[in-house]
C-alpha positions in Angstrom: 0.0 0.0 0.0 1.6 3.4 -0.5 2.2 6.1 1.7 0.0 8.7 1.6 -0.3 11.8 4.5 -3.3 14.5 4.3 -2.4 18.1 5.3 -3.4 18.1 9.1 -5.7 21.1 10.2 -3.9 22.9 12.6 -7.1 24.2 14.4 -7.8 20.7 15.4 -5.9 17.4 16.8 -6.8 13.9 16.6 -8.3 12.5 19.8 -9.3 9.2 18.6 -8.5 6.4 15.0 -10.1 3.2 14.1 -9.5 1.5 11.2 -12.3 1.2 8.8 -12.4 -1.9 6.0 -14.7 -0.5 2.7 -16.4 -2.7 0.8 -13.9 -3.5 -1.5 -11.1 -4.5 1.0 -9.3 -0.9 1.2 -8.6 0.2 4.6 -9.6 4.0 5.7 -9.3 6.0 9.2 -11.5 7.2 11.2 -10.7 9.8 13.3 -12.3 12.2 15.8 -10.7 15.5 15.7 -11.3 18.2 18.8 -10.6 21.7 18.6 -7.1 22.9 20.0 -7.0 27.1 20.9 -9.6 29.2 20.6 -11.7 27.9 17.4 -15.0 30.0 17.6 -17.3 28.4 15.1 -16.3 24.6 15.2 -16.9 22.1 17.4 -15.7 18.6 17.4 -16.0 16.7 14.6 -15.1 13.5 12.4 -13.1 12.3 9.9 -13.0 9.2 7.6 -9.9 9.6 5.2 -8.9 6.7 2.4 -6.6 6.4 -0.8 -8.0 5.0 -3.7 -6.0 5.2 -7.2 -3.7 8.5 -7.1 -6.3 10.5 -4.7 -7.2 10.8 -1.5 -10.7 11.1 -0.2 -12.0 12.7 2.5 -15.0 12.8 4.5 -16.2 15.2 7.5 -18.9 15.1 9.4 -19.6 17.6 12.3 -22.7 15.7 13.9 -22.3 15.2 17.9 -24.2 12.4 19.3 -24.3 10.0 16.5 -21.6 11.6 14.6 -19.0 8.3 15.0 -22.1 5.9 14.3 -23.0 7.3 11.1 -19.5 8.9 10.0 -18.3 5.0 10.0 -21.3 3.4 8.2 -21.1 6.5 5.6 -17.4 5.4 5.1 -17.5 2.1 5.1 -19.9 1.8 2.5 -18.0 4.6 -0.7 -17.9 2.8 -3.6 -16.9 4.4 -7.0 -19.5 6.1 -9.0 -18.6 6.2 -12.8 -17.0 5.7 -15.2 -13.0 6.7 -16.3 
């Protein structure tokens, strides 16, 4: 698999990761991210990051209570939509 790193948001840290399998085998990250200094608009929020091919995809979701639940069924079921 090869290395890939996203460019980290420096108004937030990770607090949490779990691994995530998608349907078709590849592995992607879940991560809660919490607000570090004084960030006025955002709250806390999460993150589900995979490489497919020669991009990386990214998906954020600032929900609170069920925010992890649905984050990780969202990412764990991307497929790719169309054709190349």
């Amino acid at each position: 698999m090869p290395e890939y790193h996203t460019e980290p948001n420096k108004r937030f840290q990770v607090a949490s990761t779990e691994d995530v399998r998608l349907l078709d085998g590849t592995q992607a990250q879940l991560r809660y991210m919490i607000p570090v200094g004084e960030v006025v608009n955002y709250g806390p929020y999460w993150e589900g990051t995979f490489h497919k091919g020669e991009y990386i995809y990214t998906l954020s979701v600032f929900l609170g209570q069920n925010g992890k639940k649905i984050t990780k069924q969202t990412l764990s079921t991307m497929v790719p939509v169309g054709d190349r």
